[in-house]
GUVODREN-930584 format. One line per 3 residues: number of its first residue (from 1); their letters; for each residue x, y, z of N, C-alpha, C. Coordinates in steps of 0.05 Angstrom, whole numbers, plus 32768, in hexadecimal, padded with zeros to 4 digits. Layout:
<kolfis>
NUM> A> X:Y:Z:X:Y:Z:X:Y:Z  ...
</kolfis>
This chain:
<kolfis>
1> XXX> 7AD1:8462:8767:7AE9:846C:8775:7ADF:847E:878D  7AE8:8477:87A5:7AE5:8488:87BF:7AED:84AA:87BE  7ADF:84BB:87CE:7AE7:84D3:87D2:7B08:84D6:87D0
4> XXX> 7B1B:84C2:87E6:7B2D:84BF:87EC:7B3C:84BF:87DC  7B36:84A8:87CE:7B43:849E:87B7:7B4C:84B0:87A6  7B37:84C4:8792:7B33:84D0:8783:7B44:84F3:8793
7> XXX> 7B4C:84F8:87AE:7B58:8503:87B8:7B7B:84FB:87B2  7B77:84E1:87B6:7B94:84D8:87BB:7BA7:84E0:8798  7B91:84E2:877F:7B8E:84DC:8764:7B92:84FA:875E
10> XXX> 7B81:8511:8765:7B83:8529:8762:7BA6:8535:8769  7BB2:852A:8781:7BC9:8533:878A:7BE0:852A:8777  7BD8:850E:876E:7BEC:8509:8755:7BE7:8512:8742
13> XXX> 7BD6:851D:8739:7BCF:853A:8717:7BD3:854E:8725  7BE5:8558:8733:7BDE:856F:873C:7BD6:8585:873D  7BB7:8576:8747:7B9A:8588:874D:7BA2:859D:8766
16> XXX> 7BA0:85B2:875E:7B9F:85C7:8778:7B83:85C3:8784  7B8C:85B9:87A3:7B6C:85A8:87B6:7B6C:85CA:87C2  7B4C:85CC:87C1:7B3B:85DC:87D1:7B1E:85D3:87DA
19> XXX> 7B2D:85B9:87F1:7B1A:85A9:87F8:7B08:85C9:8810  7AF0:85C4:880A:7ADB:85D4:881F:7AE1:85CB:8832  7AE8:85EE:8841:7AE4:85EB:8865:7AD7:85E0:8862
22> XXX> 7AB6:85EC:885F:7A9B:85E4:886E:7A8B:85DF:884B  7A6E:85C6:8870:7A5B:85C3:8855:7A48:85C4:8864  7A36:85D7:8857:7A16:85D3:8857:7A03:85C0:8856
25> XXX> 79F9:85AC:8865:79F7:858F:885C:79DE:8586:885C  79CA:85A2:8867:79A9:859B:8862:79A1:85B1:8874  7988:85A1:8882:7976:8592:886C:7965:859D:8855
28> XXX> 795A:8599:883C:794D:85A6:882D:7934:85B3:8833  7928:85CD:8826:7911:85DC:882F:791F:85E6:8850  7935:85E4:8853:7934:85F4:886C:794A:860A:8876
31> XXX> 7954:8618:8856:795A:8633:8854:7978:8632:884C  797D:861C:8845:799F:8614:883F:79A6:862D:881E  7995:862C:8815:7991:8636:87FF:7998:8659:87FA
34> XXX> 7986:8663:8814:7989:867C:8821:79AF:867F:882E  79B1:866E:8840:79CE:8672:8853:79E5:866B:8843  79DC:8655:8826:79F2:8659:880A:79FB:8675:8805
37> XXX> 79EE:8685:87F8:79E0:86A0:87F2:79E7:86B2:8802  79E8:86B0:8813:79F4:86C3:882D:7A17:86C5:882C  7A1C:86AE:8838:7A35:86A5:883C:7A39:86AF:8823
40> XXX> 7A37:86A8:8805:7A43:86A6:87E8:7A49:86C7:87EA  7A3D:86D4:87F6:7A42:86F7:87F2:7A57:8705:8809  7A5E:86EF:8817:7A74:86F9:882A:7A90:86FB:8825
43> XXX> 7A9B:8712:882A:7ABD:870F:881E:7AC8:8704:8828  7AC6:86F2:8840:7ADB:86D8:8843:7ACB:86BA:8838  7ABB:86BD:8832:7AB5:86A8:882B:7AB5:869E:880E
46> XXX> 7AB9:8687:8801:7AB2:8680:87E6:7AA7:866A:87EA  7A93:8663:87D1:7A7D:8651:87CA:7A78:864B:87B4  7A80:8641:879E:7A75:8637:878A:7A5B:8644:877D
49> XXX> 7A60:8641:8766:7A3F:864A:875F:7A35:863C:875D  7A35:861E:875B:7A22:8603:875F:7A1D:8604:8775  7A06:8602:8779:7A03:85F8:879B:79FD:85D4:8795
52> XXX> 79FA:85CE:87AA:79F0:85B3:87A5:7A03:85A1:8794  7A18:859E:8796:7A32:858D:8780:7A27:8572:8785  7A25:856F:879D:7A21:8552:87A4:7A35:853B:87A4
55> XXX> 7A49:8547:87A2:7A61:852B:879A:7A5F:8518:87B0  7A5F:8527:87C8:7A66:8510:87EB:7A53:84FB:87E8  7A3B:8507:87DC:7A14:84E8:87DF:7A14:84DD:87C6
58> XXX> 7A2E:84CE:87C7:7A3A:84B9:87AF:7A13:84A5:87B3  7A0C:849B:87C9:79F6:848D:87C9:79DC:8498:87C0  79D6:84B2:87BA:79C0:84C5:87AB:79CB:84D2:8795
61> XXX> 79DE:84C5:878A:79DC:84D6:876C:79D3:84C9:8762  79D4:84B6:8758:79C5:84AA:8747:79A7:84AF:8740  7993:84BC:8754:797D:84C6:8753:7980:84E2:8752
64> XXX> 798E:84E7:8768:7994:850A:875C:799A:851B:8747  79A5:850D:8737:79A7:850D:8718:798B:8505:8701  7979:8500:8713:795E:850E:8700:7962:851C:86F5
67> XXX> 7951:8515:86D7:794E:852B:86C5:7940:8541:86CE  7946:855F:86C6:7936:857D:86CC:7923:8575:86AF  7911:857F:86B5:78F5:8591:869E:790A:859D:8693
70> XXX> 791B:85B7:8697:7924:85CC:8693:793C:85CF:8689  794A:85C4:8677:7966:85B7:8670:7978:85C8:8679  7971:85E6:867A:798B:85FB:8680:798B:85F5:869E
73> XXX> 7979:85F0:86AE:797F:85ED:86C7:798F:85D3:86D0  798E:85C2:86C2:79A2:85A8:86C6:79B9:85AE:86D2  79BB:859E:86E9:79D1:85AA:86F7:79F2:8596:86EC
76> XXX> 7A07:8599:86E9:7A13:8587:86E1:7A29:8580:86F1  7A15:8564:86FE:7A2B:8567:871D:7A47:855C:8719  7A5C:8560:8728:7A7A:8552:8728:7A74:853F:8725
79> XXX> 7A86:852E:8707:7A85:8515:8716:7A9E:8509:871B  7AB3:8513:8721:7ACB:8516:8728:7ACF:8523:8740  7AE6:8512:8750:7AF0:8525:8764:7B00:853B:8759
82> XXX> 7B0E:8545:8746:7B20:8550:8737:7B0B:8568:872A  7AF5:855C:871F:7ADE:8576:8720:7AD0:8582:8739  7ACC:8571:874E:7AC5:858C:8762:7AD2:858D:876A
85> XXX> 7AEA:8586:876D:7AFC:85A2:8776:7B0B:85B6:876A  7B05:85B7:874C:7AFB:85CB:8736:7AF1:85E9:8740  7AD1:85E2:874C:7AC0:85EF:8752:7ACC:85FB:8765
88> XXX> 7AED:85FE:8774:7AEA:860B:8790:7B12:861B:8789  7B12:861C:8768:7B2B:8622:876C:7B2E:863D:8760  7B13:864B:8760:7B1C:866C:875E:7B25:8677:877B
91> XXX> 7B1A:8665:8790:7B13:8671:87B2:7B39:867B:87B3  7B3F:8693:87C1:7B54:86A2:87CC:7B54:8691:87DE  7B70:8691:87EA:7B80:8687:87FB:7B72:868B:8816
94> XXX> 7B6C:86A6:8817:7B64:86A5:8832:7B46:86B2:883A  7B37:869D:8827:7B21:869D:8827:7B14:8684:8839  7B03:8681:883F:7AE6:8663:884F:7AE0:8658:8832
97> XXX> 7AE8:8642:882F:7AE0:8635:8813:7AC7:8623:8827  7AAE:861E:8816:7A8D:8611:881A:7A83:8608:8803  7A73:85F8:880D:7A5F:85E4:87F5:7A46:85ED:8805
100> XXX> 7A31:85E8:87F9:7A15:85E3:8803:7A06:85C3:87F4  7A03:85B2:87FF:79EC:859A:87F7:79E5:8592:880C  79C3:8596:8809:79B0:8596:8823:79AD:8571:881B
103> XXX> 79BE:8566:880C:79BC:8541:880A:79CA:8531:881D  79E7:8545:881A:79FA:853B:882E:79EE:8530:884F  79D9:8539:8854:79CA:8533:8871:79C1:8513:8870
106> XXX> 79B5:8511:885F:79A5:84FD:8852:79AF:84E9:8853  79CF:84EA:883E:79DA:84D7:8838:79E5:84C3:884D  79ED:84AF:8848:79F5:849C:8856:7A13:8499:885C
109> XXX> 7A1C:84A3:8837:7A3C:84A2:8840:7A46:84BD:8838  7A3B:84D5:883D:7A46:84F3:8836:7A57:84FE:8857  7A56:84F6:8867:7A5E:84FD:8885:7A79:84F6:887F
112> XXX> 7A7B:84CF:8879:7A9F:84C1:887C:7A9D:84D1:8861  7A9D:84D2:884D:7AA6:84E1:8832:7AB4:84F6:8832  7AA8:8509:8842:7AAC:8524:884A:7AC6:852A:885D
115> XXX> 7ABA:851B:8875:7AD4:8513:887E:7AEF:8508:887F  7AEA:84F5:8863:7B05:84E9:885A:7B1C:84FF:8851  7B10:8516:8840:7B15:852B:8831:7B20:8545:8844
118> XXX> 7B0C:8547:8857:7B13:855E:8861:7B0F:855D:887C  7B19:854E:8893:7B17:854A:88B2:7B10:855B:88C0  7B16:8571:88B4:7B13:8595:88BF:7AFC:859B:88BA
121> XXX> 7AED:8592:88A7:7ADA:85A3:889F:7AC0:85A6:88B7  7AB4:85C6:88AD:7AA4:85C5:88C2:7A84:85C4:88B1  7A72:85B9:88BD:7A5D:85A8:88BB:7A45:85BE:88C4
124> XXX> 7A30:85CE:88B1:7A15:85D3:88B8:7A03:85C4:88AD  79EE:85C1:88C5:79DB:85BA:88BC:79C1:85C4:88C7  79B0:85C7:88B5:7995:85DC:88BC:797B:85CA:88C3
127> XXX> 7974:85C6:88DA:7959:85B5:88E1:7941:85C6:88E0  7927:85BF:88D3:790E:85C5:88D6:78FF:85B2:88E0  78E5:85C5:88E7:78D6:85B1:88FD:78C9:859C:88E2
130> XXX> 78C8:8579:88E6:78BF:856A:88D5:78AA:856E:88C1  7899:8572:88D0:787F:8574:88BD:7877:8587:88AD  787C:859F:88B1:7885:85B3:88A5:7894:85AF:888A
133> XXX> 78B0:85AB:8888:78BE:8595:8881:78B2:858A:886E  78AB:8571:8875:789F:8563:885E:7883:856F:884B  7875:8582:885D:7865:8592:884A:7868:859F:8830
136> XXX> 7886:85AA:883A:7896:85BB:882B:78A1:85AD:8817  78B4:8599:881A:78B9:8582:880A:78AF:857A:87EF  7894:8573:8803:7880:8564:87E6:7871:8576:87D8
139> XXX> 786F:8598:87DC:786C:85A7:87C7:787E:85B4:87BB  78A5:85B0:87C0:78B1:85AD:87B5:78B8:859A:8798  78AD:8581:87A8:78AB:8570:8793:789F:856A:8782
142> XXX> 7889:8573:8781:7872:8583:8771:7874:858D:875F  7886:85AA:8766:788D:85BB:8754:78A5:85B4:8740  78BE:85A2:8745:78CC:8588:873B:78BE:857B:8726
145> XXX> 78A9:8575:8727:789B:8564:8717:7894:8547:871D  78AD:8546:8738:78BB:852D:8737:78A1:851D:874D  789A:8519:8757:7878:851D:8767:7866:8520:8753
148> XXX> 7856:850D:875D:7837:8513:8747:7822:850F:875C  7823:8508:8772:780B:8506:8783:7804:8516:8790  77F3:852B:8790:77F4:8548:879F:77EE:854A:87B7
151> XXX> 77E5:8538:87BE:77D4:853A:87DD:77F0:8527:87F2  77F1:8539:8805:780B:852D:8810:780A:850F:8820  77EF:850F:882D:77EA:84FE:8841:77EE:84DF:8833
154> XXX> 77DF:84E6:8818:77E8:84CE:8806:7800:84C2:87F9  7815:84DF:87F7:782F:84D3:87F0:783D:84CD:8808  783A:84D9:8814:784D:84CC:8830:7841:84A8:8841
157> XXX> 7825:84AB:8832:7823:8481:882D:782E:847F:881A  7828:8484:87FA:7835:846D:87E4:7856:846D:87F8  785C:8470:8802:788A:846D:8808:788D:844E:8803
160> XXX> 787B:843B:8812:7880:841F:880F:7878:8414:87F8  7863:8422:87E7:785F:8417:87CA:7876:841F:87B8  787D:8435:87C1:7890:843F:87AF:78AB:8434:87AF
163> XXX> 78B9:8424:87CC:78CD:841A:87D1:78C8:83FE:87BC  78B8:83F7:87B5:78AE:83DC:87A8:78AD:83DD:878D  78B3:8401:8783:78B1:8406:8766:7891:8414:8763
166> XXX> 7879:8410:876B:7865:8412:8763:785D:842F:876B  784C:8440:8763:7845:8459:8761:785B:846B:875F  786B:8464:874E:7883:846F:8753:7879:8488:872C
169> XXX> 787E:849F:872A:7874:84AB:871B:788F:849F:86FE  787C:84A6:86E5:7889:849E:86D1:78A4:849F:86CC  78A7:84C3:86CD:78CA:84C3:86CA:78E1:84C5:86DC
172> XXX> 78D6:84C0:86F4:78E5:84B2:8711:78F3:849C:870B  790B:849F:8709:7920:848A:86FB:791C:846A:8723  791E:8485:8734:7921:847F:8747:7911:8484:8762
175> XXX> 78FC:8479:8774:78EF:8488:877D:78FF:848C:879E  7916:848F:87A5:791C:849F:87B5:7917:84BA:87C0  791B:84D1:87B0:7911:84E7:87AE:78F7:84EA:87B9
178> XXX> 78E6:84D5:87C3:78CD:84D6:87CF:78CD:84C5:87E2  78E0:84C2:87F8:78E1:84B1:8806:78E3:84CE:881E  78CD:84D4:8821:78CB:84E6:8839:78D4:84E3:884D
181> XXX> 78CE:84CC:885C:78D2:84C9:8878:78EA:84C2:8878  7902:84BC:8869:791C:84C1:886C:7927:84DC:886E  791D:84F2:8866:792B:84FF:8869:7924:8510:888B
184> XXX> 7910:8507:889A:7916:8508:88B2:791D:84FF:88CC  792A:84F1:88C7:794B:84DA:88CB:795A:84EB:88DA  794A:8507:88EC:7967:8516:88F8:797E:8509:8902
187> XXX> 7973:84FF:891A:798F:84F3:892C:799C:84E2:8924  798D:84CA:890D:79A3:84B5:8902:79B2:84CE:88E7  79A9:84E2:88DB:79B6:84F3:88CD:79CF:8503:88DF
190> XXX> 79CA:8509:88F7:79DB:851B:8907:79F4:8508:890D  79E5:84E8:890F:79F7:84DE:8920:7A1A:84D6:890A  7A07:84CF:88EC:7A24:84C8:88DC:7A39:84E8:88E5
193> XXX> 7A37:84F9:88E5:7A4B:8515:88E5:7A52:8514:8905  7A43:850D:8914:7A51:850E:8936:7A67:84F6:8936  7A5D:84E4:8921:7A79:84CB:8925:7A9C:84D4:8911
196> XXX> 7A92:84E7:8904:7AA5:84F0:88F6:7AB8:8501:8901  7AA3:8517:8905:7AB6:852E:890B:7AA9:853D:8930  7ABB:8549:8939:7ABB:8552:894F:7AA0:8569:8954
199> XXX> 7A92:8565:896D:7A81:857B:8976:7A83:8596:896E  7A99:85A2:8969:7AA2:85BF:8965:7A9F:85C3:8942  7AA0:85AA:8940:7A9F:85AC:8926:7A89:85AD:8910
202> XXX> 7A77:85A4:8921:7A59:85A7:8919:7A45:85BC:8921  7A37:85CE:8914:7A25:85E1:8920:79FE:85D3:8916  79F1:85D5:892C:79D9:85CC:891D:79C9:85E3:8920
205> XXX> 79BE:85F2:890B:79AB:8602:8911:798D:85F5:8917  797F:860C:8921:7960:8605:8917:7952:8618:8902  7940:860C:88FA:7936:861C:88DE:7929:8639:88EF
208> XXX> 791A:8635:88FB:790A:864D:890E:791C:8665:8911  7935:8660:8925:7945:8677:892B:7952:8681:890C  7955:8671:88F7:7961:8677:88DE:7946:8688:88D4
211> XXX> 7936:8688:88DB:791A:8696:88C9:7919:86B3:88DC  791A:86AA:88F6:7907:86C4:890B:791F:86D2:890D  7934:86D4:8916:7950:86E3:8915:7965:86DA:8904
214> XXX> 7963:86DF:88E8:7978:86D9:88D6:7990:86E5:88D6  7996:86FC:88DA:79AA:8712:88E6:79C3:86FB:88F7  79B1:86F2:8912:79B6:86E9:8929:79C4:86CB:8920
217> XXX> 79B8:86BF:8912:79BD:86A2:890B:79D5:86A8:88F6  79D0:86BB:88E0:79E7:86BA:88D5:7A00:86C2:88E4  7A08:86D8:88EF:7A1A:86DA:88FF:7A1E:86C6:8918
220> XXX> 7A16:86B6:891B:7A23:869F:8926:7A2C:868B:8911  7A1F:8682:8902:7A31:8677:88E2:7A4E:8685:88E4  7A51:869D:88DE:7A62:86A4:88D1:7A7D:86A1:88F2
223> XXX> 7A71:86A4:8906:7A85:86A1:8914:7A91:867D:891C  7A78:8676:8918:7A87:8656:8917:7A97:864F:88FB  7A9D:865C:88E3:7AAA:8660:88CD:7ABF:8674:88D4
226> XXX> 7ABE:867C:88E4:7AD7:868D:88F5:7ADF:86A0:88DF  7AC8:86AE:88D7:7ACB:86CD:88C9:7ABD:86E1:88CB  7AC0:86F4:88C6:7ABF:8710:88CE:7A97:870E:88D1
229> XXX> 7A94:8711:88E9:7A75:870A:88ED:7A6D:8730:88EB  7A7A:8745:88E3:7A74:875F:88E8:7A69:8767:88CF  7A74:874F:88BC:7A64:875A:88A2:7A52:8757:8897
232> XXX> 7A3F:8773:888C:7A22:8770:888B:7A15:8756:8876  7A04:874F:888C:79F7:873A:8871:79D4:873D:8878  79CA:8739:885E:79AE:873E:8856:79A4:872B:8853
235> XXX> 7989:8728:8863:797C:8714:8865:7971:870E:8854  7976:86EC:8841:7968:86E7:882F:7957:86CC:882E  793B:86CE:881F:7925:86B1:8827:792B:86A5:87FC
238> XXX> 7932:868A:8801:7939:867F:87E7:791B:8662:87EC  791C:8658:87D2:7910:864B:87C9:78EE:8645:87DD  78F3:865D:87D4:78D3:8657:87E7:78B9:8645:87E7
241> XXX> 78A4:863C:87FD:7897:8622:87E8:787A:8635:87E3  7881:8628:87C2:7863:8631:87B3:785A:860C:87AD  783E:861F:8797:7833:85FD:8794:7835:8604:8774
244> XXX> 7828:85F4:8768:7820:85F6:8747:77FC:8601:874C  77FF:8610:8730:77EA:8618:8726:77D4:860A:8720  77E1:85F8:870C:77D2:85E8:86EF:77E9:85D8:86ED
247> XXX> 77DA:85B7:86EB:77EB:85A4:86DB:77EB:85A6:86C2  77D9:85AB:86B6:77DA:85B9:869A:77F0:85C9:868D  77E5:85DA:8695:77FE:85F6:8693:7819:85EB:869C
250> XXX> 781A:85E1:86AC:783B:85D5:86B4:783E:85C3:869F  782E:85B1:869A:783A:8599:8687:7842:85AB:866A  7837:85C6:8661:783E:85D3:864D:7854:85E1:8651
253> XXX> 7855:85EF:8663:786D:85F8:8663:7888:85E9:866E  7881:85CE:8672:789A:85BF:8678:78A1:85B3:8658  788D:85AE:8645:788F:85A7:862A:789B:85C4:861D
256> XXX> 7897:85DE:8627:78A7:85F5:8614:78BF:85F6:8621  78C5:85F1:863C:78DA:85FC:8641:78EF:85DC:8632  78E8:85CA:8639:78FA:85B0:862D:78F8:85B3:860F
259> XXX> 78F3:85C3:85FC:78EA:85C7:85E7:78DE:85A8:85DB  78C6:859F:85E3:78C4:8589:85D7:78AA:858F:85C5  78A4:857E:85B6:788B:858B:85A4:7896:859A:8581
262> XXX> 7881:8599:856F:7885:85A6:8556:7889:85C5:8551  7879:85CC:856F:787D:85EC:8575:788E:85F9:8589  788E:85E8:859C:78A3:85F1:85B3:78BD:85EB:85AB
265> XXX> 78C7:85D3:859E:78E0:85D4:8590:78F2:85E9:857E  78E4:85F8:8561:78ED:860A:855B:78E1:8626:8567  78D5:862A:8578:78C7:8641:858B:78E3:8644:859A
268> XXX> 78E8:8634:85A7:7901:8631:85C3:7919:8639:85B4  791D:8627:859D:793B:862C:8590:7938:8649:8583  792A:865D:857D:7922:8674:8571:7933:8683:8589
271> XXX> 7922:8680:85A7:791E:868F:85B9:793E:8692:85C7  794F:8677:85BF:7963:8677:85CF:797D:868A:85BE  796F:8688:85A2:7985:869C:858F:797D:86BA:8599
274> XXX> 7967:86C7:859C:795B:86D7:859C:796F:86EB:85BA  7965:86D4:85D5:7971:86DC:85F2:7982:86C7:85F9  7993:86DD:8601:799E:86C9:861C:799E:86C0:8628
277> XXX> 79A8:86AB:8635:79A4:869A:8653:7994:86B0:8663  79B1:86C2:866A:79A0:86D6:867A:7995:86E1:867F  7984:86EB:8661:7976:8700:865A:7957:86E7:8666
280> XXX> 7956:86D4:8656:7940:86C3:865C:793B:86B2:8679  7951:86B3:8685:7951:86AC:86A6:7940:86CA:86AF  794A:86E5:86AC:7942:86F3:86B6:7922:8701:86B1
283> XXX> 791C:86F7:8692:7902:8703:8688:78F1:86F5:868B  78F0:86D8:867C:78DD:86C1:8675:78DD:86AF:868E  78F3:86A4:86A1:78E8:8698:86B5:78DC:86A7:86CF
286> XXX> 78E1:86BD:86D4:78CC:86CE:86F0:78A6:86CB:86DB  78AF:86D3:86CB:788A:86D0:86BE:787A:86B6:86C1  7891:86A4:86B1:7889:867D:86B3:7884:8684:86D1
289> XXX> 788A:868C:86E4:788E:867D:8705:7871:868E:8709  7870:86A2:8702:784F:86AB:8706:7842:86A0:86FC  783F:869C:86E4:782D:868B:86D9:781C:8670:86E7
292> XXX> 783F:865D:86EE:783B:8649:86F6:7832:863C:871A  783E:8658:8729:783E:8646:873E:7830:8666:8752  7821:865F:876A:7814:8669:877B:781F:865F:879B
295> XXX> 7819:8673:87AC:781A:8671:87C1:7806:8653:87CD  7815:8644:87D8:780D:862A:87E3:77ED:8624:87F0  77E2:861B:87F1:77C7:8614:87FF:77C9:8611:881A
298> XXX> 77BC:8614:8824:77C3:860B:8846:77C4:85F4:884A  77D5:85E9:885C:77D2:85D4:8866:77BD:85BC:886C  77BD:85A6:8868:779F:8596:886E:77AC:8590:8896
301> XXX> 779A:85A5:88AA:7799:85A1:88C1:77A3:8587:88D1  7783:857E:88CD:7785:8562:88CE:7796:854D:88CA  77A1:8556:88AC:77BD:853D:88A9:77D2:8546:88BE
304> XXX> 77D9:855E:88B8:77F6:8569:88C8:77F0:8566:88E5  77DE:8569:88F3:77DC:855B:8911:77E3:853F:8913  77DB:8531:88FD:77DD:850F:8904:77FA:8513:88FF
307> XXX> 7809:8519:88E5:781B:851C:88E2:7835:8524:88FC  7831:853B:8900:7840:8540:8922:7840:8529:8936  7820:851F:893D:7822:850B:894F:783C:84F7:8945
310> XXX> 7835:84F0:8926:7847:84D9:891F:7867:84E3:8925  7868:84FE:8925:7881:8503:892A:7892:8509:893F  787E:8514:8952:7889:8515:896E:789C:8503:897F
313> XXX> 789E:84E8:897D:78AD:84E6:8981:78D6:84EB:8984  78CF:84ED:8964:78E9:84F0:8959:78F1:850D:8961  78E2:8525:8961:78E8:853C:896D:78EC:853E:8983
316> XXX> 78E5:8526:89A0:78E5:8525:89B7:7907:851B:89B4  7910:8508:89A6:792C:84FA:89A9:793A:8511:899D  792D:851F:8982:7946:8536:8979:794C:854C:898A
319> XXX> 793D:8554:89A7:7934:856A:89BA:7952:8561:89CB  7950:8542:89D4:7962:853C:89E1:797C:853B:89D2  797F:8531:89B7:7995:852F:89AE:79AB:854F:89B5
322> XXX> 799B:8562:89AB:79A8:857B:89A2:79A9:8584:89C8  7996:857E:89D7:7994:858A:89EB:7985:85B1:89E6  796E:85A9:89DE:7960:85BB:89D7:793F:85B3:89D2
325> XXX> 792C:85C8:89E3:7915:85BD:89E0:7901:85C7:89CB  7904:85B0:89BA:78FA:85BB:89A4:78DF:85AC:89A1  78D6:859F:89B7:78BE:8591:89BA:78A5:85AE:89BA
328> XXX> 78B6:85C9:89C4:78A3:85D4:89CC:78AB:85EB:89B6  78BB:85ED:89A6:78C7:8606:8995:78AF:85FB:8985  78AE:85E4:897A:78A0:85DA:8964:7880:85D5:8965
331> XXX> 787B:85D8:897D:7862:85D7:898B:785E:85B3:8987  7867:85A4:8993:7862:8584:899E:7851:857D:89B4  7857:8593:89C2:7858:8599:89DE:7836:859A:89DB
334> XXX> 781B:85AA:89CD:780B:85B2:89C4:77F8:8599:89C1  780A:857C:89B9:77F7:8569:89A5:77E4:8561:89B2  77E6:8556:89D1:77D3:854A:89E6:77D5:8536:89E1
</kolfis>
């Protein structure tokens, strides 16, 4: 059943619609996470506590819905139009109702989706420079589980083995999720939302000015959301990229936290009578995250120069698209 559809369906149960002004619509690793978080603390604004619903990238759920290691973290996305718009019916009357899913960029049919629903709505999206980007990515994916090949230069070849099924990791239902070089698809990404909805209606940031003047970038957010840009907001950095420790140690503590095993089983079920969700979100996972994960390695030089070359192009056409030179923000300009 279409967005539409399932709109047209809601009005005959009469669902009170609090279709989202605005959506957050990417790209991932490049601070959507943070400007959720922001926005979520403003008094005109409301947001869901899910981020990431995903309902519009009807064409990536099916992979998006990977299993977590971590069962409490399982996110349990809508699968109803009648359920997300659930998620948006505490928002006051005269509040900015928002979503955040850094997929919606991606997707193929989340722009007409979106659009079908809400013609008004207004549209961010957050660009980082590529390579960067995919650095970030694949030690995201890493830490996911969902990635098994650590060295980047090599996963960003298996893409065509993987489209074929092959090196595709065990419990990868689907190997999308590692199809890197789709997700830097700017301009054919920019272009589904320019055919939808109007210029005014779209804001594109860059990741840079969102990092070096956050202050600055958010108060222009909030005035293209046409609310009170006077109120203080605090700059915050979310999901930052680390790497793993130990595959070891991870593969154990992904066996305690899933309680699987003769000991992690009644260990886990002990622990969950014992604390709370909250108590154990707030005690036992900051420790696990020390334990498990470290500040990232540097970069392999060498790859990420070839890498840029390979990319320059596309930053030369995204410079023109936006009308901004980001051949030289990003240092392109540098490669020779």
């Amino acid at each position: 059943m279409s967005a539409s559809t399932e709109s047209q369906l809601a009005h005959t149960l009469g669902v009170q619609e609090r279709v989202p002004d605005f959506f957050i619509v990417g790209q991932p690793k490049s601070g959507t996470t943070a400007l959720y978080r922001m926005l979520k603390s403003h008094p005109q604004v409301y947001m869901p506590e899910m981020k990431e619903p995903l309902f519009f990238a009807s064409d990536l759920r099916p992979y998006l819905n990977q299993p977590l290691e971590d069962p409490e973290k399982r996110p349990q996305f809508p699968a109803t139009y009648e359920e997300y718009l659930s998620l948006f019916q505490a928002a006051e009357a005269e509040q900015r109702v928002g979503e955040a899913s850094s997929s919606y960029l991606r997707s193929r049919v989340a722009a007409h989706a979106i659009a079908d629903v809400q013609p008004a709505a207004r549209i961010i999206a957050i660009l980082r420079e590529p390579a960067s980007l995919l650095r970030s990515l694949h030690l995201q994916r890493l830490q996911e589980y969902v990635e098994t090949e650590p060295d980047l230069a090599r996963a960003i070849s298996l893409e065509d083995a993987r489209r074929q099924g092959k090196h595709v990791p065990a419990r990868l239902e689907q190997p999308q999720m590692l199809m890197y070089s789709e997700f830097i698809r700017y301009i054919e990404q920019l272009r589904r939302y320019d055919a939808v909805f109007a210029p005014e209606q779209i804001m594109v940031l860059i990741y840079d000015d969102f990092r070096s003047d956050n202050e600055r970038a958010m108060r222009s957010v909030l005035r293209f959301l046409e609310v009170d840009d006077t109120v203080p907001v605090k700059a915050l950095e979310a999901n930052p990229t680390i790497a793993i420790r130990s595959k070891r140690l991870a593969r154990i503590s992904r066996r305690a936290q899933s309680g699987r095993g003769v000991i992690w089983g009644p260990t886990n079920a002990i622990l969950k009578k014992l604390m709370p969700p909250r108590v154990r979100e707030q005690a036992l996972h900051p420790l696990r995250d020390r334990l498990l994960y470290r500040e990232p390695p540097p970069p392999d030089e060498h790859f990420m120069l070839e890498l840029r070359r390979r990319l320059k192009p596309e930053v030369q056409a995204l410079s023109e698209y936006l009308d901004r030179d980001l051949v030289a923000l990003w240092g392109y300009d540098e490669l020779g």
